[in-house]
C-alpha positions, -999 to 999 in steps of 0.1 A, spaced: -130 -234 -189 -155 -219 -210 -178 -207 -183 -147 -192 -162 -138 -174 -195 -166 -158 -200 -172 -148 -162 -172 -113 -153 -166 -100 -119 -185 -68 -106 -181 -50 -77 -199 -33 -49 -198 -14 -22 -189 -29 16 -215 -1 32 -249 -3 7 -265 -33 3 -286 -18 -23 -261 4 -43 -255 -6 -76 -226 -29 -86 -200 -18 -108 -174 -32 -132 -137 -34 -125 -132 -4 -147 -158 18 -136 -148 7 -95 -112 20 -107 -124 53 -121 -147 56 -89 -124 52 -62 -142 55 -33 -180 40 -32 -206 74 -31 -217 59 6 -184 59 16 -177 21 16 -152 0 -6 -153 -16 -37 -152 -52 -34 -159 -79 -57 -195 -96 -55 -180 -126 -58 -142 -146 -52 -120 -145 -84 -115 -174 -106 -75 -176 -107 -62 -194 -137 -25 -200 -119 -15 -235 -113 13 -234 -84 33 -255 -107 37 -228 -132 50 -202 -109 88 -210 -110 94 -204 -144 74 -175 -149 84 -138 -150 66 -113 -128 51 -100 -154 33 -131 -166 23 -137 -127 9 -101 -129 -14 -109 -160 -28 -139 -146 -38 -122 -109 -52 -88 -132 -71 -111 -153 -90 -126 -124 -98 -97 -112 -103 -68 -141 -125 -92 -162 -134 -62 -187 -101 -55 -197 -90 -75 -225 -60 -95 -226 -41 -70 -248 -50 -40 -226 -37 -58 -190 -3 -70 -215 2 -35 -223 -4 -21 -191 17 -42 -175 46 -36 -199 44 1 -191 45 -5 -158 75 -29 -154 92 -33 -184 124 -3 -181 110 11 -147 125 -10 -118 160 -16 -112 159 -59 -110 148 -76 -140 131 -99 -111 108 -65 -102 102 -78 -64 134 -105 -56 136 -121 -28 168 -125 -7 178 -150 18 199 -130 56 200 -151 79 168 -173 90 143 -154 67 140 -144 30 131 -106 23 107 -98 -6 120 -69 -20 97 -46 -25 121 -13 -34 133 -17 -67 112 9 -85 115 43 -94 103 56 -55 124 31 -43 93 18 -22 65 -9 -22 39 15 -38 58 12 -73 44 -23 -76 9 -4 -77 10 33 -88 34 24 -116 6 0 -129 -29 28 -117 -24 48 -142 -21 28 -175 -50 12 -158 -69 40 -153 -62 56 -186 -80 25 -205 -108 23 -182 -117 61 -193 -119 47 -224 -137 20 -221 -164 36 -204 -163 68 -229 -150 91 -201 -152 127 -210 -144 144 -177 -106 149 -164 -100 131 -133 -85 146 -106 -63 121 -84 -67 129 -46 -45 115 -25 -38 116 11 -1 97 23 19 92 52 50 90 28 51 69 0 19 68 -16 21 101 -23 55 99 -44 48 67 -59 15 83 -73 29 115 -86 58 95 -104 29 73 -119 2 98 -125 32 125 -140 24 146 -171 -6 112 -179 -32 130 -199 -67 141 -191 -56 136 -151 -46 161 -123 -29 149 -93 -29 164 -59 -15 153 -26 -17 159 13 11 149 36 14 153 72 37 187 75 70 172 101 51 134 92 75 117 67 115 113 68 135 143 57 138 121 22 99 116 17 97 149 19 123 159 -9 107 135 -34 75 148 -31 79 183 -30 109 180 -60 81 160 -80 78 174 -119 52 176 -141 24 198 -151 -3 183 -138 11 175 -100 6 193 -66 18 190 -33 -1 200 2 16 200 32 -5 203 60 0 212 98 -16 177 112 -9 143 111 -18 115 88 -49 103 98 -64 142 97 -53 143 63 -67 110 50 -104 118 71 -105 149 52 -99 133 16 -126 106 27 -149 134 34 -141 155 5 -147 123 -17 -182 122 1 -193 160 -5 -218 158 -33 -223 197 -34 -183 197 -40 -187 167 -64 -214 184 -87 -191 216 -87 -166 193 -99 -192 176 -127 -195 214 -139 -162 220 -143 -151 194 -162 -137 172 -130 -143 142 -113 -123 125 -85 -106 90 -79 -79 79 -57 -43 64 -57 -44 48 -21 -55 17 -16 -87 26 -7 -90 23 -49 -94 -18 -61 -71 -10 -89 -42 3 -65 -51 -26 -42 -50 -54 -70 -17 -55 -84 -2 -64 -48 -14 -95 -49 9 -105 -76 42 -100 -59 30 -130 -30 25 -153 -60 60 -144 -73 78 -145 -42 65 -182 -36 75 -189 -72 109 -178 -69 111 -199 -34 100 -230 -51 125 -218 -79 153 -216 -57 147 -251 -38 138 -229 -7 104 -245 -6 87 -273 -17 57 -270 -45 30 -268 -22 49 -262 10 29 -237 35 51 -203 41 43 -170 67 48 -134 56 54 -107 81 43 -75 66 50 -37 80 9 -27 82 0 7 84 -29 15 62 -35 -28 55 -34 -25 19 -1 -44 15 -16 -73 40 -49 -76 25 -29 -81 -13 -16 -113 12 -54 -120 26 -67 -123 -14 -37 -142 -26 -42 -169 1 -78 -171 -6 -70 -177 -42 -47 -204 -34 -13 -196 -21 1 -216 8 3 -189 30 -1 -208 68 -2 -170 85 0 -132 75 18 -116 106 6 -79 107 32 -61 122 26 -24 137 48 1 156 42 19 182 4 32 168 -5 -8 176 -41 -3 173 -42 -37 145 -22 -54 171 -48 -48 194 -78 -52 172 -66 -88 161 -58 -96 197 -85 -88 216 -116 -78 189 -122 -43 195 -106 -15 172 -104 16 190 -88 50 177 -89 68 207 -54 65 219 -23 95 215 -10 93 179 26 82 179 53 100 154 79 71 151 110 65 129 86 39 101 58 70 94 47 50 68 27 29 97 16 59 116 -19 56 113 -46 48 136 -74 46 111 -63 15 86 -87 22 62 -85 -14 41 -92 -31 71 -134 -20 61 -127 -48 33 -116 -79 57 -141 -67 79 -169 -70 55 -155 -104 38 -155 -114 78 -189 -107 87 -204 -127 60 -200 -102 33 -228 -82 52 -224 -41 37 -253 -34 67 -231 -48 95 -198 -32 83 -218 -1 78 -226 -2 111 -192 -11 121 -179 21 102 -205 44 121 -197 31 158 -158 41 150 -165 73 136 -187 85 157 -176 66 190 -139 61 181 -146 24 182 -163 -13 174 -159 -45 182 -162 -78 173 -179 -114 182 -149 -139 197 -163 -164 169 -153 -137 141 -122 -129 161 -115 -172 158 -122 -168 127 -96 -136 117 -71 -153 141 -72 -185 116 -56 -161 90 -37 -134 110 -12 -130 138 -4 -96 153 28 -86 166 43 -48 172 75 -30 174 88 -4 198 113 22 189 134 1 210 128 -31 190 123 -16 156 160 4 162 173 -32 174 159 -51 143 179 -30 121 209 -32 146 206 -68 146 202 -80 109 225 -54 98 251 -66 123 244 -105 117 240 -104 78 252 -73 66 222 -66 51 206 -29 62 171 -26 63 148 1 65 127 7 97 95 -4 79 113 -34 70 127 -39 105 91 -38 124 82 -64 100 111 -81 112 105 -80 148 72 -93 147 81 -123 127 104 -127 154 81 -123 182 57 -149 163 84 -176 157 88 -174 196 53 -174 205 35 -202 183 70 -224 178 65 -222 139 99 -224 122 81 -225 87 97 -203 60 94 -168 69 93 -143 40 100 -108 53 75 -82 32 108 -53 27 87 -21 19 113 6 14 151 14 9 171 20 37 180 49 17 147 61 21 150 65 60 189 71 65 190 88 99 171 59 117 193 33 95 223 50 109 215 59 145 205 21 148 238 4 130 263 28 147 240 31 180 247 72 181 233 103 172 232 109 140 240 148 133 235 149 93 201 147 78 183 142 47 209 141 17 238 145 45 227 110 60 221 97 25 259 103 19 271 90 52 247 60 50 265 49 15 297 53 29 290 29 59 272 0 43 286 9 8 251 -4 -9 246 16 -48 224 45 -43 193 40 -65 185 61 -92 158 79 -76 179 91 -47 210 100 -72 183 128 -81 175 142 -50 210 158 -49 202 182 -78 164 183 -78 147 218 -75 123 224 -50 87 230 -68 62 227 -40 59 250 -16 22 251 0 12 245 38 -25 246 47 -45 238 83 -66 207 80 -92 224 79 -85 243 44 -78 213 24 -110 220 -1 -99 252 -4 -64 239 -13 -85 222 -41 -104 245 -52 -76 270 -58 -54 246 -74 -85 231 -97 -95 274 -103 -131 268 -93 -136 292 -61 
């Protein structure tokens, strides 16, 4: 025990071979890796969890234990009182991520925080993390938060990062990209130090942008001068990505708890996979130990993980999709970079290589024995419109449960694998958002007609039909005034920045 307490875990990069490693703090400050790569650790985490311990604990003893494997130069003191400033008063369940049993799956609520969405679990926790980690390392320079979402990053940050001192936080979201009640969060958000860019593309455009950004080291010495540097809230960051894999150990916990599952018992999640932050969480907590037999990655209708993880070859060049879950409309899943690297041998040359081929060709591919070898861990399954609108349909129907379309493509697909491999092993159902988050789609799908009212209008009708409490975070919406205003081209994102940070 000795040696595993004194162990510290770096972390390096999944392009450079030869670029220096870091420690959990400085990775978190960092962000993104100066070559462009991810921070990963050099070596697995040592997990002091015994299975057997799970079903009495609380979620936020679970959440210590999976921090302290991986943020080794934090002390105990400073993960405790992160983690009580993340979870203690902010979510709306005592149990922070329940699960609930409709019909033949359980659903791991994910929705319970103050964004009413799966990013909570994270972005409440980034920025106490963050905060200490400037400390630690003697950090002088205010860090500037850059974000690109498809939806809910974006909120879930800015509720996180609001009014945090010595930070500026400032987000891109597809313009006409996110539901009518994204939108309102976001652009409602308060605080001093928060800003909102719309922009006239789509997702991917946005997120390409902040990647490159990231990578300008003319722009990043401007910055140094001014008194700025920047890091990230996606998941692209190790300290958004590491707190996610606490809420699989939970759920399993509360399963064994429940007599749902037997200590030791193998269970499936199906989880909605857009960027693959949320499914790689799954990836590390089975490779720490949890009985996780597969990780169904469920797409919509932008299926390109379907295809990668059925056939080998990731390829980008298809049309980009807008769908009812924008959430998942991405094409570039960004996380994917760190399974890829951990599946080639954790080679950074050969994932560097990997990275080039799609960004300059669109595409890469790999060997059938690393395919074999992903396939042991993943199956891939995708939702239509059709499907997705049906899932909601369905469970709402059957169970009287409603379900958000994130939630339902997650759904589908564990449907499509139950049929397909003849696995009737308990499924947990990863539930990413409210279906107050996405009320139009809920609607059209449960009353199977056009749906006329929009945003707070569907919100309203929505309640009336399933009769569900609206969360506090939408109760707001109602009266919230609008503080964001800005729509830029793609193309003028830097200048977005340098405008809002007064350095032109």
């Amino acid at each position: 025990m000795l040696k595993e307490e004194l162990m510290t875990l770096n972390y390096r990069s999944t392009r450079d071979p030869q670029a220096a490693t870091l420690t959990a703090s400085q990775a978190i400050l960092q962000g993104l890796s100066p070559d462009g790569g991810l921070y990963v650790p050099t070596e697995a985490p040592v997990l002091d969890l015994p299975l057997a311990d799970l079903p009495a604990m609380s979620y936020q003893e679970v959440a210590f234990r999976v921090l302290k494997a991986f943020l080794t130069d934090f002390t105990d003191e400073e993960l405790r009182d992160c983690i009580a400033a993340a979870y203690n008063g902010t979510f709306d369940d005592a149990a922070i991520a329940p699960v609930s049993h409709h019909g033949n799956d359980y659903y791991l609520e994910l929705f319970h925080g103050p964004t009413i969405a799966f990013k909570d679990l994270a972005l409440q926790m980034l920025p106490h993390l963050m905060t200490v980690a400037a400390k630690k390392n003697h950090f002088s320079k205010e860090t500037v938060i850059l974000t690109a979402t498809s939806g809910d990053t974006g909120k879930a940050a800015m509720a996180g990062f609001e009014d945090v001192a010595g930070t500026k936080i400032i987000v891109f979201y597809p313009n006409n990209g996110v539901s009518p009640i994204q939108e309102r969060q976001m652009i409602t958000q308060t605080g001093d130090n928060t800003y909102v860019v719309a922009i006239n593309g789509n997702f991917d455009e946005a997120q390409t942008n902040v990647k490159e950004i990231f990578n300008d080291k003319a722009f990043a010495a401007q910055l140094a001068e001014n008194g700025f540097q920047f890091s990230s809230a996606n998941s692209i960051n190790i300290g958004r990505l590491v707190p996610q894999v606490a809420y699989y150990f939970s759920a399993y916990g509360q399963l064994v708890a429940t007599g749902q599952l037997q200590l030791g018992d193998t269970v499936n999640f199906s989880v909605p996979t857009g960027n693959f932050g949320d499914i790689l969480a799954g990836f590390y907590a089975k490779q720490l130990g949890l009985p996780i037999h597969k990780l169904i990655c469920a797409s919509n209708d932008n299926n390109v993980l379907t295809d990668f993880f059925n056939t080998g070859v990731y390829n980008r060049k298809r049309p980009f999709k807008t769908t009812t879950s924008p959430s998942m409309d991405i094409l570039v899943s960004s996380n994917l970079e760190r399974l890829l690297f951990h599946a080639l041998g954790d080679s950074a040359s050969q994932t560097a290589e990997k990275m080039h081929a799609l960004e300059t060709a669109g595409q890469y591919s790999v060997s059938p024995e690393i395919l074999t070898g992903l396939q042991t861990d993943f199956w891939a399954g995708y939702a239509t419109a059709a499907a997705d609108k049906q899932a909601i349909s369905d469970v709402y129907h059957q169970t009287n449960f409603a379900i958000d379309p994130h939630t339902a493509v997650a759904k589908a697909a564990a449907d499509q694998y139950r049929t397909a491999e003849s696995d009737n092993r308990p499924m947990v159902i990863v539930s990413t958002a409210s279906p107050y988050k996405f009320p139009n789609a809920v609607l059209a799908a449960i009353e199977d007609t056009p749906v006329t009212a929009d945003g707070l209008a569907a919100v309203t009708q929505l309640h009336d039909l399933v009769g569900v409490p609206l969360p506090p975070a939408i109760k707001r919406l109602f009266d919230a005034e609008v503080r964001h205003h800005q729509t830029v081209p793609p193309d003028d994102m830097q200048h977005a920045i340098r405008e809002i940070l007064h350095i032109i």
